[in-house]
BANU-536035 format. One record per residue: x, y, z of N, C-alpha, C, O in turn; residue in three letters. Coordinates in steps of 0.02 Angstrom, whole numbers, padded with zeros to 5 digits, always signed. Layout:
BEGIN
XYZXYZXYZXYZALA/...
//
This chain:
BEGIN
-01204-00086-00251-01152-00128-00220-01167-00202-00233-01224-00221-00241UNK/-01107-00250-00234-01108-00287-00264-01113-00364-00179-01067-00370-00138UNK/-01171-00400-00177-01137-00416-00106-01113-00510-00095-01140-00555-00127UNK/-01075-00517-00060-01041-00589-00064-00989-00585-00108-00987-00631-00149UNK/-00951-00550-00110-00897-00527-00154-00852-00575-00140-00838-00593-00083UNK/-00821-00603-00204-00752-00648-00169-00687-00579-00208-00685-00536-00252UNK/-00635-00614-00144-00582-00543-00125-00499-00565-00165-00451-00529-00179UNK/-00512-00648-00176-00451-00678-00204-00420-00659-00251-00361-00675-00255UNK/-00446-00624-00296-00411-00601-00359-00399-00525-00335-00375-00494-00382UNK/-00408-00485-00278-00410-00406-00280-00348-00411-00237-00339-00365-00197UNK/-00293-00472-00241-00241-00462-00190-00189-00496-00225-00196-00543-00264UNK/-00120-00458-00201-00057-00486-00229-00045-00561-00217-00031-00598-00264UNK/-00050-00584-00150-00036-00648-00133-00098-00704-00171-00081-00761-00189UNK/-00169-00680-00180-00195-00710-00226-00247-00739-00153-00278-00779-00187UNK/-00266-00745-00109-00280-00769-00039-00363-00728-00027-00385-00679-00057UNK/-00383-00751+00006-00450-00736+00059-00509-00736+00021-00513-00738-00041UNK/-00552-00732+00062-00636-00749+00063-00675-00711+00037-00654-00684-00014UNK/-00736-00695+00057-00813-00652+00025-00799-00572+00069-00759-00562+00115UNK/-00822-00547+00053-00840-00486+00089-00929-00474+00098-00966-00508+00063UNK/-00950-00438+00133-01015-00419+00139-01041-00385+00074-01081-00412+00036UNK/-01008-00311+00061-01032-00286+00013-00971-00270-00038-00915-00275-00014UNK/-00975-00255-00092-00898-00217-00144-00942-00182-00173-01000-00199-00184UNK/-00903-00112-00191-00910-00056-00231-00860-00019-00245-00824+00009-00203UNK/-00853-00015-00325-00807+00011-00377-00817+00082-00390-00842+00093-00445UNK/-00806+00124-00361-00820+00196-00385-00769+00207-00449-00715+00180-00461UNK/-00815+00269-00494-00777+00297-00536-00761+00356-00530-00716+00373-00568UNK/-00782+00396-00495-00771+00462-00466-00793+00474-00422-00841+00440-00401UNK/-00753+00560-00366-00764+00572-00298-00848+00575-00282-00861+00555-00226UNK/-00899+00593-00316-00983+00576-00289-00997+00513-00265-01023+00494-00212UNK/-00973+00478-00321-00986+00378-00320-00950+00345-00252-00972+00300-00217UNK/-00900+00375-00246-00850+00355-00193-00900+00385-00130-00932+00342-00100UNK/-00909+00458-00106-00949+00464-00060-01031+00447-00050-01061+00452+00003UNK/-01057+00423-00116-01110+00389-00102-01102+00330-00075-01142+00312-00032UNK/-01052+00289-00095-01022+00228-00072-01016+00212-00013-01042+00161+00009UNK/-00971+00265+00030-00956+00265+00106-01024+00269+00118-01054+00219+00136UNK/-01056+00328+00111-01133+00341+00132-01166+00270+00156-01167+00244+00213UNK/-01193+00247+00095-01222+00179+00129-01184+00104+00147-01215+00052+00148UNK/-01110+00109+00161-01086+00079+00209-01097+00104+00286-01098+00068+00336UNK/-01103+00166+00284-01121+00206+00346-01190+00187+00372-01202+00175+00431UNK/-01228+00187+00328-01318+00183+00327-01319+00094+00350-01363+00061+00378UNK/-01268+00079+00331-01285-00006+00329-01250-00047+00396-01249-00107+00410UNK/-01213+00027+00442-01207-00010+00486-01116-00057+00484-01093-00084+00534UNK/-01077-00054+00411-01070-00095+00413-00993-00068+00432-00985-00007+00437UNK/-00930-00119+00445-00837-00127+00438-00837-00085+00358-00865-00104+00306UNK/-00804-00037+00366-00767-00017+00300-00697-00040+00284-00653-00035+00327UNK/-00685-00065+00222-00598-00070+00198-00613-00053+00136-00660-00061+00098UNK/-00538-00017+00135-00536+00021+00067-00465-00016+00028-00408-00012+00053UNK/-00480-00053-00039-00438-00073-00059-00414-00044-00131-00452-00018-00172UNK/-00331-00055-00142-00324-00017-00222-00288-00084-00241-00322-00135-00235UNK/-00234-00090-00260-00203-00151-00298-00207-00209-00245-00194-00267-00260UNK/-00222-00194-00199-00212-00272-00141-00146-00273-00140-00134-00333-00149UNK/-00089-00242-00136-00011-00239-00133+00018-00249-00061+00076-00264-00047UNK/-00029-00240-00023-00007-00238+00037-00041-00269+00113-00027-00257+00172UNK/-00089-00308+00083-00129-00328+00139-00137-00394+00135-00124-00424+00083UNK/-00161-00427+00193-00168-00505+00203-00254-00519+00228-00270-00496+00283UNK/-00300-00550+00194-00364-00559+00170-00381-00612+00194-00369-00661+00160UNK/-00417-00622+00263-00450-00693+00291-00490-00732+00252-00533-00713+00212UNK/-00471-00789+00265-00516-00829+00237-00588-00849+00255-00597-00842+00316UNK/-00630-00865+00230-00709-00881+00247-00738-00794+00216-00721-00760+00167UNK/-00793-00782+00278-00837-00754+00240-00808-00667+00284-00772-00682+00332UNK/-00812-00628+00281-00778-00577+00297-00848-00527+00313-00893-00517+00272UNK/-00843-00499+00383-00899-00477+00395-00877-00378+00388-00878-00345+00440UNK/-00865-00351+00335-00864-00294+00324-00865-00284+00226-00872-00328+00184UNK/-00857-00213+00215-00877-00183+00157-00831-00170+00142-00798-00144+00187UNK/-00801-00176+00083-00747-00162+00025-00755-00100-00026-00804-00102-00064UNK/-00717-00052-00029-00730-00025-00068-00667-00025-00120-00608-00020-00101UNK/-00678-00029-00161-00620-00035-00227-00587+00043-00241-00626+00087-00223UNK/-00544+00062-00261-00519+00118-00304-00492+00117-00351-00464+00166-00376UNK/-00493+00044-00384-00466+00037-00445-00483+00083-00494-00450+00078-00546UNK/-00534+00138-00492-00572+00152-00564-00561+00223-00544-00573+00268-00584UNK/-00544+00232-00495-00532+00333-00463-00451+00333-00484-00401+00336-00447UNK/-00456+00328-00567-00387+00317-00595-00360+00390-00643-00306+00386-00671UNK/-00399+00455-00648-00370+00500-00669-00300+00532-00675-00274+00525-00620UNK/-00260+00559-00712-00208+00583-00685-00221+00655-00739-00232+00643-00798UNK/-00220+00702-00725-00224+00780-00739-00146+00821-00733-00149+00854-00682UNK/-00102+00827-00755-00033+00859-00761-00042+00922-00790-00075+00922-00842UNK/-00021+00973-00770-00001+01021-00802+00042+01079-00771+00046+01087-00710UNK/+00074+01118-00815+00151+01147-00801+00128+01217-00786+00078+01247-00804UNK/+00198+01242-00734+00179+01282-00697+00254+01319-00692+00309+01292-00692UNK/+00234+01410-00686+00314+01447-00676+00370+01424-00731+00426+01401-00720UNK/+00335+01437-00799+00360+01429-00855+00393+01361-00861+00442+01348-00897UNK/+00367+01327-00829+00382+01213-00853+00419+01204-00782+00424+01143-00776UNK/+00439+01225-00740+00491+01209-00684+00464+01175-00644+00503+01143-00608UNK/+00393+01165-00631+00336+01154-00579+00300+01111-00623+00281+01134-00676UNK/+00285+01034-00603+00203+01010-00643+00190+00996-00586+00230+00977-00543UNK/+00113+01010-00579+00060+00997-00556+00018+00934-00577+00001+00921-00635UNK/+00004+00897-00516-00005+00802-00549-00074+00813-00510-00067+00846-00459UNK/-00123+00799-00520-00200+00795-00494-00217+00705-00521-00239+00689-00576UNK/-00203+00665-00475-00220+00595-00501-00270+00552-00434-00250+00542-00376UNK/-00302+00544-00447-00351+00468-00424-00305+00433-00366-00245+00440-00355UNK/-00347+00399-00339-00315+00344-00263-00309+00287-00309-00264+00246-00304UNK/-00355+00286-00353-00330+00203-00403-00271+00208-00459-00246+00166-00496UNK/-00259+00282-00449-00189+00264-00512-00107+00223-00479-00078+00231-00425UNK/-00088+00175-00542-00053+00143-00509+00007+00181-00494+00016+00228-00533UNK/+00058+00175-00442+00121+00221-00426+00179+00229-00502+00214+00275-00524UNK/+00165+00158-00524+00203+00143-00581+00205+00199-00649+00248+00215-00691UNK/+00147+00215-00639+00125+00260-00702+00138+00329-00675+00162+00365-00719UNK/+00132+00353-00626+00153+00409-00599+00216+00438-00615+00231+00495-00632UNK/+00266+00366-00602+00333+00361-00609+00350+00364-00683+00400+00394-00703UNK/+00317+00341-00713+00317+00349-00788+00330+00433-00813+00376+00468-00836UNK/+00271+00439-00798+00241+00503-00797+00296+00570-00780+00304+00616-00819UNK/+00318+00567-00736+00355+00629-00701+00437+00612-00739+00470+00662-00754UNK/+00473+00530-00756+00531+00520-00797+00500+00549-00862+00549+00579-00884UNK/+00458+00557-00899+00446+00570-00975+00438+00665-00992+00443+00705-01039UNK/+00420+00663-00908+00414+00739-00929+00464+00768-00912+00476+00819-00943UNK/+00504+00751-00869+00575+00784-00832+00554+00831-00781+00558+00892-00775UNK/+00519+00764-00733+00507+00813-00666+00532+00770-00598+00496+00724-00581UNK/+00593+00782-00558+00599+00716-00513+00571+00740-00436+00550+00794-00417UNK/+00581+00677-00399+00537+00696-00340+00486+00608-00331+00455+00597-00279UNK/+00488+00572-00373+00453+00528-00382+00490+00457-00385+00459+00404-00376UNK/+00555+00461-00397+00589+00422-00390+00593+00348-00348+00603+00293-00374UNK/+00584+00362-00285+00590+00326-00227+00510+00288-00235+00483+00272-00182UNK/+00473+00272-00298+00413+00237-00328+00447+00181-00333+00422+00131-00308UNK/+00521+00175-00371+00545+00127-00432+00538+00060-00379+00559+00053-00322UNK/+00492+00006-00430+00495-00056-00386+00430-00054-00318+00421-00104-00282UNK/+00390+00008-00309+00349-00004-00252+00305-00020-00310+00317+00007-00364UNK/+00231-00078-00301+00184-00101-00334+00141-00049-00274+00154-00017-00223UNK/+00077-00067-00323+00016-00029-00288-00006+00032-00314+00020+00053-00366UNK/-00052+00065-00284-00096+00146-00318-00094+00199-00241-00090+00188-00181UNK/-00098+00248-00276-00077+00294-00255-00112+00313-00178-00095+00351-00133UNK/-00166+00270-00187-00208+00302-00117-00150+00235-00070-00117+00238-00018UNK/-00161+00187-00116-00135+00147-00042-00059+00189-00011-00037+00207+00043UNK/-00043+00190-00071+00046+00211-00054+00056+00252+00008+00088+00242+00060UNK/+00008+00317-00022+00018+00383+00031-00035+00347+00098-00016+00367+00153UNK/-00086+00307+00100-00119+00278+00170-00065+00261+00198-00058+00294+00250UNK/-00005+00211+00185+00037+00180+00212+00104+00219+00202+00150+00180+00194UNK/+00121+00279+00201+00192+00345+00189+00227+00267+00159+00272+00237+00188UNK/+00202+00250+00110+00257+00206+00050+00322+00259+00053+00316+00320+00057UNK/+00385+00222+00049+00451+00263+00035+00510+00221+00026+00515+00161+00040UNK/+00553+00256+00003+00631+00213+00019+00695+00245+00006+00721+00283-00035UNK/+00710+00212+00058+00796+00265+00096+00775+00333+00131+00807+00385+00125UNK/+00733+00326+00159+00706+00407+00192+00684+00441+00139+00681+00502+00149UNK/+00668+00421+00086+00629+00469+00032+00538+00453+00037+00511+00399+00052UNK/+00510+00507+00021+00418+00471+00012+00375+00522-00004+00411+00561-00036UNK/+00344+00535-00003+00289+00590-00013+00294+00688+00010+00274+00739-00018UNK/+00343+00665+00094+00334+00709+00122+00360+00776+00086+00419+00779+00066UNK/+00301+00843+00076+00340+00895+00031+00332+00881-00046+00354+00922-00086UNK/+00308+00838-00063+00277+00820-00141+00199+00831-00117+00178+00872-00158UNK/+00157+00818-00079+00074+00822-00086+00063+00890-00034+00083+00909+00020UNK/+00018+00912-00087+00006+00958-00051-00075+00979-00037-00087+01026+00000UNK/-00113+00951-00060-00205+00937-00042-00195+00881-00071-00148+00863-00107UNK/-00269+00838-00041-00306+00783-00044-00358+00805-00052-00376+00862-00035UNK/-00402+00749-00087-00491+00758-00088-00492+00698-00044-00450+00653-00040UNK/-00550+00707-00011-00570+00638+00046-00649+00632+00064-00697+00669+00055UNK/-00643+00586+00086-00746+00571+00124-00737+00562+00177-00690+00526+00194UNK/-00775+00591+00219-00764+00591+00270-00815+00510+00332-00850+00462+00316UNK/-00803+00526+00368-00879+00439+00394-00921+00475+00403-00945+00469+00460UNK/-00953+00533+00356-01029+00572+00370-01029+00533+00296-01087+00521+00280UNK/-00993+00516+00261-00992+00515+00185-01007+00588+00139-01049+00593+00094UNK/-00967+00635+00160-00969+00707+00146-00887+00695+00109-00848+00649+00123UNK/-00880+00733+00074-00815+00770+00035-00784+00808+00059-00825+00851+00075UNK/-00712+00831+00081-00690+00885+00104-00614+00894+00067-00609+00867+00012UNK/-00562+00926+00091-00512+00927+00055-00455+00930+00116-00473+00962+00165UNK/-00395+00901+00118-00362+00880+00176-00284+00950+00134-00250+00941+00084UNK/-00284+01000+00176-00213+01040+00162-00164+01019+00182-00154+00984+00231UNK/-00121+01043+00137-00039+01001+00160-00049+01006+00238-00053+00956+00273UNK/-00050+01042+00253-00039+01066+00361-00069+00995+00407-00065+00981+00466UNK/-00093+00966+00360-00136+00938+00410-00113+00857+00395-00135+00811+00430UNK/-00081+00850+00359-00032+00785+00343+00025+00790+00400+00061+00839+00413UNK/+00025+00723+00432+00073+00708+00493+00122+00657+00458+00098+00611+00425UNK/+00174+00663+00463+00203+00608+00414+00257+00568+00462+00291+00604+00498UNK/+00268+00492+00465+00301+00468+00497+00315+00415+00462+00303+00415+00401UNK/+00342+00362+00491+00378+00297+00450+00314+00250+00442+00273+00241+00488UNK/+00311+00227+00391+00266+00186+00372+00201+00182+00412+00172+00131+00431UNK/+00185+00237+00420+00115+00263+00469+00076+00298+00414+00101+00323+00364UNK/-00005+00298+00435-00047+00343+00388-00046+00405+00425-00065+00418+00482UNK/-00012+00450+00365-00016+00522+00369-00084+00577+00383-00075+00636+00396UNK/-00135+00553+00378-00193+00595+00415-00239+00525+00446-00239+00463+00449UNK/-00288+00607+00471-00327+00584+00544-00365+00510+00510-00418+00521+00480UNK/-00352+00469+00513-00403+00415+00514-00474+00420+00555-00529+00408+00531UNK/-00461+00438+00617-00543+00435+00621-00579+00497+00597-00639+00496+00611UNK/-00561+00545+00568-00597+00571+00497-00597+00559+00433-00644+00567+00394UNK/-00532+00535+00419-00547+00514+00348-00568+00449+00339-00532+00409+00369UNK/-00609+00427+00310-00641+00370+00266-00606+00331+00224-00601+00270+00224UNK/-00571+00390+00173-00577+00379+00102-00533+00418+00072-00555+00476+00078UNK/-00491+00418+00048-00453+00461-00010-00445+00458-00076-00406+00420-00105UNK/-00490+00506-00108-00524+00510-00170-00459+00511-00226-00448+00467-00267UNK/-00417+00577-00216-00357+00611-00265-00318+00656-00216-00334+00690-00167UNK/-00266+00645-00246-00210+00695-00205-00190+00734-00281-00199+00712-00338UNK/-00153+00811-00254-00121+00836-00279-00041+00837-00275-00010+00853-00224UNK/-00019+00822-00321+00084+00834-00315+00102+00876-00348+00074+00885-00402UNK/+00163+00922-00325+00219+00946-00351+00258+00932-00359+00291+00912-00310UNK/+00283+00930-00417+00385+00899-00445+00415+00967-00466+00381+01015-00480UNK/+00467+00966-00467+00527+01018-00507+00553+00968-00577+00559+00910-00596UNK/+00557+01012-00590+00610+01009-00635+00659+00974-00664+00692+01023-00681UNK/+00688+00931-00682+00763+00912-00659+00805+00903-00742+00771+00920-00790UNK/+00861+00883-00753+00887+00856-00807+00893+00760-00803+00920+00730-00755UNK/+00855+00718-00875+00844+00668-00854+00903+00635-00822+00897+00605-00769UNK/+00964+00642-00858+01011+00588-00814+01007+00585-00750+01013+00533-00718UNK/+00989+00683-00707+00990+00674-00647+00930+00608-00623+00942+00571-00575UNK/+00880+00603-00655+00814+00582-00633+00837+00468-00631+00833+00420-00593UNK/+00859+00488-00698+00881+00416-00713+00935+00394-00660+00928+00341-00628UNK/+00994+00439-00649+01030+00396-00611+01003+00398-00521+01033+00361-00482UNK/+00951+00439-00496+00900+00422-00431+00846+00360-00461+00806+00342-00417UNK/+00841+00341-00496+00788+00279-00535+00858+00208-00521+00855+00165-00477UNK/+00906+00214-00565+00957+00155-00545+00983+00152-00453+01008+00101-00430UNK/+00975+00195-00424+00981+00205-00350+00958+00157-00305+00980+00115-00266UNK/+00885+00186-00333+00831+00163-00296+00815+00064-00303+00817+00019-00261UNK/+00800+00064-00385+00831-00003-00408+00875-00046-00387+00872-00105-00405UNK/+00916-00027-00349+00989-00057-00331+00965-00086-00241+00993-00125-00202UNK/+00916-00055-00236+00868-00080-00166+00832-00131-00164+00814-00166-00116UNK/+00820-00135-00223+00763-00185-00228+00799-00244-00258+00766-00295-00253UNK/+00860-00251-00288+00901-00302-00321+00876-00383-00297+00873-00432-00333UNK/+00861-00377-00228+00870-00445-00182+00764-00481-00160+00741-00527-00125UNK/+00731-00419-00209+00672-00429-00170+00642-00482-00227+00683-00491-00272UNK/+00580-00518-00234+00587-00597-00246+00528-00565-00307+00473-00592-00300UNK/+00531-00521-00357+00494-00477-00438+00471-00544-00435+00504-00591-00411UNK/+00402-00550-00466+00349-00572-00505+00327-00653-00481+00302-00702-00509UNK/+00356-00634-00405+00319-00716-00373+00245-00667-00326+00235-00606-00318UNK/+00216-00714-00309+00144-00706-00264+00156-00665-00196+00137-00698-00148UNK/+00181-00602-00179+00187-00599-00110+00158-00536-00101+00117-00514-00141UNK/+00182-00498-00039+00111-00418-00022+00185-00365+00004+00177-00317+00041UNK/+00248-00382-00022+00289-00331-00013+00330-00353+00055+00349-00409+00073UNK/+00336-00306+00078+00377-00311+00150+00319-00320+00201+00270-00284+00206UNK/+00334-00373+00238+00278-00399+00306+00293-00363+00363+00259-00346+00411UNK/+00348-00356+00348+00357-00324+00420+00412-00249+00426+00468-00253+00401UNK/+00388-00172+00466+00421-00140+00468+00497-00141+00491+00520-00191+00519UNK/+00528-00098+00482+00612-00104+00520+00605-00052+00562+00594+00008+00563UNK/+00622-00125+00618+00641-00064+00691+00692-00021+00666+00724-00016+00613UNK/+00688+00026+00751+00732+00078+00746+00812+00054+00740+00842+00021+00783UNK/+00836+00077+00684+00909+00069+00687+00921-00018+00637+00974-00036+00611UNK/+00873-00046+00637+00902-00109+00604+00866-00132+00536+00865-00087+00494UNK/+00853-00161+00526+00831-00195+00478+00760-00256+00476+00788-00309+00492UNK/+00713-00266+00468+00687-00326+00479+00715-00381+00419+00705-00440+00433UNK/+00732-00374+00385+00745-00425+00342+00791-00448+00369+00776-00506+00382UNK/+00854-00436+00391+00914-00461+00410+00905-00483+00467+00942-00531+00479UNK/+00855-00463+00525+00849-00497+00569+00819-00541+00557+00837-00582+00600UNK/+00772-00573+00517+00756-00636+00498+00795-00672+00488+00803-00727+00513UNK/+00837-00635+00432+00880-00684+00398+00927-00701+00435+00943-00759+00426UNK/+00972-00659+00495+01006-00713+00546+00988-00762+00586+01023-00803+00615UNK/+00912-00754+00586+00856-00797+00646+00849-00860+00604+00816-00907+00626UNK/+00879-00863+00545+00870-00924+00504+00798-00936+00484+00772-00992+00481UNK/+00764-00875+00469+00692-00884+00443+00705-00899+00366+00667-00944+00347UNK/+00754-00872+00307+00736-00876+00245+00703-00986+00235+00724-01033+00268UNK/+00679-00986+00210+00669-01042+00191+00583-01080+00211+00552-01119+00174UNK/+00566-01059+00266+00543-01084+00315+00477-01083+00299+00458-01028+00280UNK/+00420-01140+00302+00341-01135+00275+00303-01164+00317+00321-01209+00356UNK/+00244-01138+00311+00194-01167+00322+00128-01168+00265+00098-01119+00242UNK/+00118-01227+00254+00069-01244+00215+00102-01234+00152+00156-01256+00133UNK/+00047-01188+00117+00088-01180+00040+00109-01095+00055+00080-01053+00020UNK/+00145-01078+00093+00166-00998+00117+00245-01009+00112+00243-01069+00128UNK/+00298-00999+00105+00356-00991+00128+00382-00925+00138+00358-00873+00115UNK/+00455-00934+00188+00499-00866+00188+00533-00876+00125+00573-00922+00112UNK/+00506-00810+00073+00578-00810+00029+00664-00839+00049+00695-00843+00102UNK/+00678-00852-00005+00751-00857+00002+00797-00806-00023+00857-00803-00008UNK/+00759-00757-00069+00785-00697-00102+00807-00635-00037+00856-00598-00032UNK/+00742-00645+00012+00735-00582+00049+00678-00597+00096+00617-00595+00090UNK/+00724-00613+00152+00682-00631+00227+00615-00615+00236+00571-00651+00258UNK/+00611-00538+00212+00533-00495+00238+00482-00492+00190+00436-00452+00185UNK/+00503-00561+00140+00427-00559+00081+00408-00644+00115+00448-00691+00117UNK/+00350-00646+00133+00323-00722+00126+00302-00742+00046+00265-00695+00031UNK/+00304-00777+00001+00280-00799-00063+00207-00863-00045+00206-00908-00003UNK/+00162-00844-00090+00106-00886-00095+00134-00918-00138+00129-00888-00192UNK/+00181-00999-00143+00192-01050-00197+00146-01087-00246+00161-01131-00286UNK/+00077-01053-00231+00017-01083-00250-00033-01116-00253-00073-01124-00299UNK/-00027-01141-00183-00101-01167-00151-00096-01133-00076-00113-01174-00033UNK/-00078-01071-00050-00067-01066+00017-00135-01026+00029-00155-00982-00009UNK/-00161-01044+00075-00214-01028+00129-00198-00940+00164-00141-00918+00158UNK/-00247-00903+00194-00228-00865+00212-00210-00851+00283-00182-00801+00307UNK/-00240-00921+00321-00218-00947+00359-00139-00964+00393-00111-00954+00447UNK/-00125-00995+00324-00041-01030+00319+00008-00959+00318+00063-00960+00347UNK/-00017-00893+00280+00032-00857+00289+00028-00809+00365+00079-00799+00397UNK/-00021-00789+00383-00019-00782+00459+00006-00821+00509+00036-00795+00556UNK/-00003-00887+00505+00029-00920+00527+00114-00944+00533+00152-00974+00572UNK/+00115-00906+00461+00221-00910+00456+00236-00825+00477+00282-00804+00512UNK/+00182-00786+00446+00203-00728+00490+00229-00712+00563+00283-00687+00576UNK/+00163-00739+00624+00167-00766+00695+00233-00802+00686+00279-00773+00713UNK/+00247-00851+00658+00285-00888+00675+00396-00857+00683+00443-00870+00720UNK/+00385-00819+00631+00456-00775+00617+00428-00723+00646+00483-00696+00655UNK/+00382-00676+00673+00410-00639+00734+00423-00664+00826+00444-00629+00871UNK/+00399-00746+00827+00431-00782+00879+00478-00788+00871+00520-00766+00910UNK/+00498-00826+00803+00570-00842+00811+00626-00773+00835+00667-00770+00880UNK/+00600-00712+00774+00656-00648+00817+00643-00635+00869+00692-00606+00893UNK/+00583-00641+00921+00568-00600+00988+00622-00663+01021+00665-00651+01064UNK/+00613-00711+00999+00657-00785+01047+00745-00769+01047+00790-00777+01088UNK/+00742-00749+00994+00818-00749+00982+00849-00674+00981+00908-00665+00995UNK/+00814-00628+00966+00848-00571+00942+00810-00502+01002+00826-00443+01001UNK/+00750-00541+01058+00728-00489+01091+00699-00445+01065+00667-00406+01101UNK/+00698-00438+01002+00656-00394+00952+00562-00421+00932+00536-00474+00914UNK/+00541-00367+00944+00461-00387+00918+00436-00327+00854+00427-00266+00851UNK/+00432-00396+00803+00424-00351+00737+00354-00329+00744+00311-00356+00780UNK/+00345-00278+00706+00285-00229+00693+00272-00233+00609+00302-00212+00560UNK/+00208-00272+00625+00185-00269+00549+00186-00215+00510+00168-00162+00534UNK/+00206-00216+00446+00189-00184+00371+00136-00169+00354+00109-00114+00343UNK/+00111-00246+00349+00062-00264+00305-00007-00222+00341-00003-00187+00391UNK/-00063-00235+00307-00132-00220+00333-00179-00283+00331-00186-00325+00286UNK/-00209-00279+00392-00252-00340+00383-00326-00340+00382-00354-00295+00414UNK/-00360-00381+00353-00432-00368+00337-00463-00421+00344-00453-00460+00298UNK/-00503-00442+00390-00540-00506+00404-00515-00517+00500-00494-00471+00535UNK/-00523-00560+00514-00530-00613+00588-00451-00661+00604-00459-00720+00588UNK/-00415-00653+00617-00369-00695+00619-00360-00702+00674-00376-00663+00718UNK/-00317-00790+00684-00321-00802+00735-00268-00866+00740-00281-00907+00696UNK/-00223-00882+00774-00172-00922+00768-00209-00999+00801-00244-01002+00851UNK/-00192-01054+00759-00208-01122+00803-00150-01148+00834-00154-01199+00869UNK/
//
């Protein structure tokens, strides 16, 4: 393990400090030796894959990082004379390639990827989805570590699936090594025209500026973006952080913003909706480090 790690480049927004320890596994042993002596050491575990979705304190960060960039396998093969592939891929493969993957072969089910950034462990940690589409009924085992730093295998049964919630037991799992998926079949146009669908969602979201996705979940029945955006949040900054103007629920790092400054515009647009709209948003994002509003 690698220790005093700086975390700035392992995140979309580009933001935060050192960590205690980092370790890059390349496969499920390396990964549970990994947890192992984060366990032995006493120390905060976070498990990171593209940084797509989390917000990273600044200064020195008193826990252990573990990377999944490199638990990047993907294993396919066809099943019940081609109708069925079977996907065996890594927590570090990116969703993008997946998506690749299942359009080239003519298998759909994967669709509702188009436009999510990130790898596969984060996706399924956080039931990634869109329009009520996601995982649920595509995975059917996981490999995992457990906080003994032991290996086990998680059966479909035991996946709880809800809205942007992690689908198994967290205080057993550690770590999620590889999942298994099933796709069908399909004819591509069907596949292509659920790919332009899905696309047609994302039209308004702010492609290839500095941000960590959607900050904030949508309550029941509404929207968080739109409730921003009537609360008159698009625009609105602190430091070098702003509210998009594309789409209320991305903050953009303009390029010198602190990680400070975007917590701080975060706090700041769920006052403004709790002030105006009686609504109290519920974070998206994941957070890793000490925060603390001045």
């Amino acid at each position: 393990m690698l220790r005093d790690f700086p975390l700035r480049d392992l995140n979309t927004w580009g933001v935060g400090g050192t960590c205690i320890s980092y370790d890059s596994p390349r496969t499920a042993l390396e990964a549970e030796e990994s947890v192992a002596e984060v366990i032995r050491n006493e120390e905060k575990l976070f498990i990171i894959g593209a940084g797509s979705n989390v917000l990273i304190s600044d200064g020195h960060i008193n826990a252990a990082v573990i990377h999944t960039e490199r638990l990047d396998s993907v294993q396919p093969s066809r099943e019940e004379f081609d109708k069925i592939i079977r996907i065996e891929a890594g927590a570090g493969v990116p969703v993008r390639k997946l998506l690749e993957l299942s359009v080239n072969e003519g298998y759909e089910g994967l669709e509702f990827l188009t436009g999510i950034p990130g790898t596969l462990g984060g996706a399924l940690w956080g039931n990634a989805g869109a329009a009520g589409h996601g995982f649920n009924g595509l995975i059917k085992e996981a490999d995992a570590v457990d906080w003994n730093g032991r290996s086990f295998k998680i059966g479909e049964e035991s996946f709880k699936w809800g809205y942007r919630t992690c689908p198994v037991d967290k205080s057993t799992v550690a770590l999620i090594t590889s999942c298994v998926i099933y796709l069908n079949s399909a004819p591509k146009e069907v596949i292509f025209s659920n790919i332009k669908k899905f696309a047609s969602l994302k039209k308004d979201q702010p492609l290839g500026k500095k941000t960590s996705g959607c900050v904030f979940k949508n309550p029941p029945g509404m929207s968080a973006g739109r409730l921003l955006d009537e609360c008159g949040c698009k625009g609105i900054s602190v430091g070098g952080a702003v509210v998009s103007n594309s789409h209320a629920n991305f903050i953009e790092n303009v390029g010198d913003a602190s990680s400070q400054d975007i917590y701080e515009l975060c706090e700041l647009c769920r006052e403004i909706v709790l002030k105006l709209c009686g609504v109290e948003l519920e974070y998206e994002i994941n957070f890793l480090g000490t925060f603390k509003k001045n």
